[in-house]
VOGU-3710 file (C-alpha; in Angstrom, 3 decimals, decimal comma):
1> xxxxxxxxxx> -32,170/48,123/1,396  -29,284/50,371/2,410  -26,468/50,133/0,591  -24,556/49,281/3,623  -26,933/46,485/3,991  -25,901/45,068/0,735  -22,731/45,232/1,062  -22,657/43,266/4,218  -25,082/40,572/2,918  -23,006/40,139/-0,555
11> xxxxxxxxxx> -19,930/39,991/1,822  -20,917/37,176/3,538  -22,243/35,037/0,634  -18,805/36,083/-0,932  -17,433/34,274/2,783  -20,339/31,655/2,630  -19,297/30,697/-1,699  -15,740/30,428/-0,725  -15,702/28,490/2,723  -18,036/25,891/0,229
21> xxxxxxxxxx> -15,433/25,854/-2,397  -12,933/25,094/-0,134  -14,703/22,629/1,094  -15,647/20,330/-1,897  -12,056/21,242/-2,694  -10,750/19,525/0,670  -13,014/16,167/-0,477  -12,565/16,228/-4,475  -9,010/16,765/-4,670  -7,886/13,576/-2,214
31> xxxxxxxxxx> -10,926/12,003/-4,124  -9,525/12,709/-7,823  -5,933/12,013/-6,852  -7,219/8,503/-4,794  -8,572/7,655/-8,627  -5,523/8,135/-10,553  -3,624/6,273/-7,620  -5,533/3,379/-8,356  -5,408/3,648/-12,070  -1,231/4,295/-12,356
41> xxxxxxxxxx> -0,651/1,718/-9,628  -2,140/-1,139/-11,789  -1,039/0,590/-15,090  2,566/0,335/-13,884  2,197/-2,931/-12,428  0,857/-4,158/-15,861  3,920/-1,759/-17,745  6,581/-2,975/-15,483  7,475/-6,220/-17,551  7,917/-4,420/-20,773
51> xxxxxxxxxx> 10,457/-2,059/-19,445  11,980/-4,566/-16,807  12,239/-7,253/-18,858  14,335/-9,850/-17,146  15,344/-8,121/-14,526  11,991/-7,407/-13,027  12,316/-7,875/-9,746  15,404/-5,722/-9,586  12,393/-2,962/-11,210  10,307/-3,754/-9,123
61> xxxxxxxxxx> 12,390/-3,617/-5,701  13,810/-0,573/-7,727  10,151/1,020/-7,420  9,145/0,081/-4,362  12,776/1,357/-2,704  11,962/4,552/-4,521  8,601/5,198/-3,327  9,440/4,131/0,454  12,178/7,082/-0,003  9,822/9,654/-0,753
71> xxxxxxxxxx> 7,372/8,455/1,647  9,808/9,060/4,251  11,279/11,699/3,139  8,120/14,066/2,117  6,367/14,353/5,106  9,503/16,604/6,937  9,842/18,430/3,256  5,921/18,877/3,454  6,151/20,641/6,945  9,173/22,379/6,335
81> xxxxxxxxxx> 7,963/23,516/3,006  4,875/24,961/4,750  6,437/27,395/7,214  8,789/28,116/4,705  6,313/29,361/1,814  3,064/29,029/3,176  0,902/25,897/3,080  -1,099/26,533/-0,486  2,359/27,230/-2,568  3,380/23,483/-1,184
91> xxxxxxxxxx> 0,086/22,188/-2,988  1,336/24,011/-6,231  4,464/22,724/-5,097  3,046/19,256/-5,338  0,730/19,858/-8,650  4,191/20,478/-10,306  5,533/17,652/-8,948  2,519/15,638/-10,776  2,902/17,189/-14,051  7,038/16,301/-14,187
101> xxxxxxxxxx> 6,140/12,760/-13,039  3,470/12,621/-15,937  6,546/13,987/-18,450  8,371/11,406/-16,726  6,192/8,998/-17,793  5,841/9,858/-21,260  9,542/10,099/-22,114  9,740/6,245/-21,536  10,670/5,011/-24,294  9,999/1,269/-24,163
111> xxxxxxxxxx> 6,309/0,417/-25,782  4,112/-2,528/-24,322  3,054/-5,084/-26,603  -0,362/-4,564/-28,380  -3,651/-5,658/-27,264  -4,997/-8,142/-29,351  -8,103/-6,757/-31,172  -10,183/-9,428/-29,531  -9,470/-8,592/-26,128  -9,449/-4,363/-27,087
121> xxxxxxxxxx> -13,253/-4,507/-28,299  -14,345/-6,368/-25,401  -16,937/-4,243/-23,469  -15,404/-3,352/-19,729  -18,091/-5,900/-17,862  -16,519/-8,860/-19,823  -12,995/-7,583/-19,363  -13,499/-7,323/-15,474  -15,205/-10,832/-15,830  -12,210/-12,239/-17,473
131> xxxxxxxxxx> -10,203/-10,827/-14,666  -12,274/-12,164/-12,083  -12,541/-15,849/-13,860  -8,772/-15,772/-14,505  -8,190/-15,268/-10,332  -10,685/-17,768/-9,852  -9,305/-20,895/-11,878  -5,463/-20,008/-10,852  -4,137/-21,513/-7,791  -1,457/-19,590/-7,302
141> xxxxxxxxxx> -3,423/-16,120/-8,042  -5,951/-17,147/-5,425  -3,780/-17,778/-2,334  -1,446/-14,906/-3,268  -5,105/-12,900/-3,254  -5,687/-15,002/0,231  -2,594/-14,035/1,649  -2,422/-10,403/0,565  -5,617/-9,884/1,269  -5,179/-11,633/5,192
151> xxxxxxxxxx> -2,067/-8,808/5,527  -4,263/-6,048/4,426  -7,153/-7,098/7,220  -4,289/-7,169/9,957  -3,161/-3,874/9,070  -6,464/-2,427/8,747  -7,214/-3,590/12,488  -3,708/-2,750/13,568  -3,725/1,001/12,142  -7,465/1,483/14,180
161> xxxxxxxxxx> -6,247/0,332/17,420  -2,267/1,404/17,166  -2,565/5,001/17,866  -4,545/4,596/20,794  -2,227/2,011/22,226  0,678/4,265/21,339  -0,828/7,476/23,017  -3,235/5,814/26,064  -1,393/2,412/26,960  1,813/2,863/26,438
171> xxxxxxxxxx> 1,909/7,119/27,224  4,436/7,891/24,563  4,209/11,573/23,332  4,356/12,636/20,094  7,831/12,876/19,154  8,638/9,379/20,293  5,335/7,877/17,866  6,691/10,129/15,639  10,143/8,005/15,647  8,231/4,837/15,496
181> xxxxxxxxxx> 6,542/5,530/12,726  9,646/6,979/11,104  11,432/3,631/11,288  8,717/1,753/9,751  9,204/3,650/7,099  13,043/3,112/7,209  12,057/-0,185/7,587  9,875/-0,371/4,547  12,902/1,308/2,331  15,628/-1,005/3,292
191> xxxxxxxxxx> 13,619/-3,860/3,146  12,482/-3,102/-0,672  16,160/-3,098/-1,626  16,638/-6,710/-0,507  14,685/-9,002/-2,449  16,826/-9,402/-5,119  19,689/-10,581/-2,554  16,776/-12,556/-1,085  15,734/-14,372/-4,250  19,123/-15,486/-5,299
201> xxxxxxxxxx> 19,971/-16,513/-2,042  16,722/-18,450/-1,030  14,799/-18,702/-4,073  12,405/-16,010/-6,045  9,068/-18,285/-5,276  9,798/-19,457/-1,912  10,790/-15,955/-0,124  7,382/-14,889/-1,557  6,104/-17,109/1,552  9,204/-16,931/3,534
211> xxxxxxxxxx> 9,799/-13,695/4,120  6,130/-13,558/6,047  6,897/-16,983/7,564  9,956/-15,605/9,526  8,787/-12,113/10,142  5,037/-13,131/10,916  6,177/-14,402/14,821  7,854/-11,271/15,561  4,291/-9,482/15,342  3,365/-11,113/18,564
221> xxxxxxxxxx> 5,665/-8,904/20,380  3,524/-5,503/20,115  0,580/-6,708/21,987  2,947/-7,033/24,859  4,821/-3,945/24,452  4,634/-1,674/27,850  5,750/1,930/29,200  9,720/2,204/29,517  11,842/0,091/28,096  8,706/-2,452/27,410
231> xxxxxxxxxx> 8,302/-0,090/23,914  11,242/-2,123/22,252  8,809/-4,729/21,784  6,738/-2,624/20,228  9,311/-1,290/17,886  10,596/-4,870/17,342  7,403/-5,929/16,023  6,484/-2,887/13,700  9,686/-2,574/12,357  9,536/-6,347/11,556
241> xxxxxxxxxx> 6,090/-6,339/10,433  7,052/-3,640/8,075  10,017/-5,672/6,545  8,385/-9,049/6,033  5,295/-7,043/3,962  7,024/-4,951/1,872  9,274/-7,555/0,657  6,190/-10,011/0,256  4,386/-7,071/-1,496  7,649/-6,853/-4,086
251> xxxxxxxxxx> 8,275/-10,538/-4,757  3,813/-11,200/-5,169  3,445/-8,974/-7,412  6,738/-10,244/-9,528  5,078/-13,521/-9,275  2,388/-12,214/-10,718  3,856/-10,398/-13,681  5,541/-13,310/-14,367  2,901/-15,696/-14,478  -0,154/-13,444/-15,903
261> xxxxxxxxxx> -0,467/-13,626/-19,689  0,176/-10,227/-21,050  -3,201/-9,552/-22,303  -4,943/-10,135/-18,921  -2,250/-9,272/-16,423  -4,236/-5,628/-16,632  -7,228/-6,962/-15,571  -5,609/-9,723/-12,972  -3,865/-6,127/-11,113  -6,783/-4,831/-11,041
271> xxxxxxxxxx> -8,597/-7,147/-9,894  -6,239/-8,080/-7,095  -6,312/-4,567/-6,397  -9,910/-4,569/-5,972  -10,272/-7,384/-3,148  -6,955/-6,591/-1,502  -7,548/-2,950/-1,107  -11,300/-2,932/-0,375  -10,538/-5,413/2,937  -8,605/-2,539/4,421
281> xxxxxxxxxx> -11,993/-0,381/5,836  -13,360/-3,851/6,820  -10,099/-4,283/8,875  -10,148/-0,753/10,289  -14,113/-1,108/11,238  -13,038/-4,783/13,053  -10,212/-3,627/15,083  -12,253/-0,376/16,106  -15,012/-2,511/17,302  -12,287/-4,997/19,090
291> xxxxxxxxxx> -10,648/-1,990/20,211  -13,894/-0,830/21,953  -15,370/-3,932/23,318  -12,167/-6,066/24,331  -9,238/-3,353/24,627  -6,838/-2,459/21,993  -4,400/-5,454/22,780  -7,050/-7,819/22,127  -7,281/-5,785/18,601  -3,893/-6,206/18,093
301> xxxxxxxxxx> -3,517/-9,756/19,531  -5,768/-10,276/16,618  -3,933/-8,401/14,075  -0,823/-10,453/15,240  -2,642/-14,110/14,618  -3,814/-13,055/11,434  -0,287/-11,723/10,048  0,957/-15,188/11,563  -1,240/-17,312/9,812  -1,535/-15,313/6,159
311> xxxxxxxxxx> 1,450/-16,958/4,356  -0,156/-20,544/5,311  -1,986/-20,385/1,671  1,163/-19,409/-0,358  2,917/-21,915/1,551  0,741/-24,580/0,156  0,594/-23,174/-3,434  4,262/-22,760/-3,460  5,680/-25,729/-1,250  8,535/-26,930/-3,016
321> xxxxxxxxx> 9,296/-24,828/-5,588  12,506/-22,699/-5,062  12,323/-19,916/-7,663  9,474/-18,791/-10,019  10,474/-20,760/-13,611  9,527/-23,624/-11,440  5,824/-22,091/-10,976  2,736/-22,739/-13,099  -0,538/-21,408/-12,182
//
């Protein structure tokens, strides 16, 4: 073999080893940080009370106001960022921004009760048991599980068909689904600021119902949404959708904390987690399928109903009972 010939062949398994290393690279890395997502949102969710104490909805709004902020705000950083420096110094960029968040976390100075030995020793399959049993016997945990999990389903359908309603129904171009999707997120961030007003005005357990009750009907208006001045109705709806869930999201999960024994609110988050998250691809698959054999409004007519009828089970858990020292599970 020439030494040409060598040279070449070594020069493209040099091309061929790093085009695979980018690769696995592309899937592990959203992989690894979709794992520690998981883990830090229940850790928080299960730290929150020690560091809140009473005022944990204000921490929790607090968070959730925080994170909507960022959301809406990183996306223009991220592409300005990139033709700035150059698209892999923005992922160093971000891996910085991990490792101050993780200092972040460990300068906290408030500590979270112990675990009782008892429930430390336990092996992991009776810990998730426990979680799952704990769910199971708790009214309240099971149609907040209902509900969130109904909300997660109707987004799920709604995200598969709303792009293609956006682009080949209604003909908007990217700038203007750009701005829709922008004022969700505006949405989302002024919304998580409110529930504190809202629980001292209304009630701490019954907004946790309310807020979906009132928003829910406005979801009926995106189906009929049309070209022109017909995509108000479609930015009437989404930006109301996105209000009435993330203030639901705020005050269930307060509920939650609040209720939860310490030593198994852990494994109640997680669990929660669990069946509210996995519903998502299930809703996705549905409203592609809808999407394909009925038409994208049928998907989200059916996205719509759902949303409408998902605070139906908190309602009945939570029927007259204004704030949540009134609530037992």
């Amino acid at each position: 073999m020439s030494t040409a010939s060598r040279d070449f062949r070594l020069l493209l398994l040099g091309q061929t080893t790093s085009q695979l290393g980018a690769q696995v690279s592309a899937v592990a890395i959203p992989l690894l940080t979709g794992v520690a997502r998981v883990f830090f949102d229940v850790g928080y969710q299960s730290y929150l009370p020690s560091v809140a104490g009473p005022d944990l909805l204000k921490g929790n709004a607090a968070m959730e106001t925080i994170r909507a902020g960022g959301q809406l705000a990183g996306p223009g950083l991220g592409g300005w960022a990139t033709t700035l420096v150059g698209a892999a110094n923005v992922v160093l960029v971000q891996a910085a921004a991990f490792a101050v968040s993780a200092g972040s976390l460990l300068a906290i100075a408030a500590r979270e009760p112990a675990v009782p030995p008892a429930a430390a020793g336990s092996g992991l399959a009776r810990q998730i048991r426990e979680g799952l049993a704990f769910v199971a016997r708790a009214r309240v945990l099971r149609a907040l599980l209902v509900t969130s999990a109904a909300g997660n389903l109707s987004f799920g359908v709604a995200s598969a068909a709303g792009f293609v309603f956006m682009v080949r129904t209604l003909g908007l171009p990217p700038a203007a689904i750009g701005a829709v999707l922008a004022l969700g997120s505006i949405t989302v961030m002024l919304g998580a600021a409110i529930p504190p007003f809202l629980a001292r005005r209304y009630g701490s357990a019954r907004i946790v119902w309310l807020c979906l009750a009132v928003t829910g009907p406005a979801g009926l208006l995106t189906p009929l949404a049309t070209s022109g001045w017909g995509v108000a109705l479609l930015v009437l709806g989404t930006a109301a959708g996105e209000l009435g869930q993330i203030v639901y999201a705020i005050t269930s999960v307060t509920l939650r904390q609040r209720l939860c024994p310490d030593r198994l609110l852990g494994r109640v988050n997680a669990t929660m987690r669990c069946f509210v998250t996995g519903i998502f691809p299930a809703g996705a698959l549905l409203g592609g399928v809808l999407a394909e054999a009925a038409g994208v409004r049928a998907a989200l007519w059916t996205a719509a109903v759902i949303i409408l009828l998902s605070p139906l089970p908190t309602w009945r858990a939570l029927h007259g009972l204004r704030d949540i020292e009134q609530t037992q599970l």
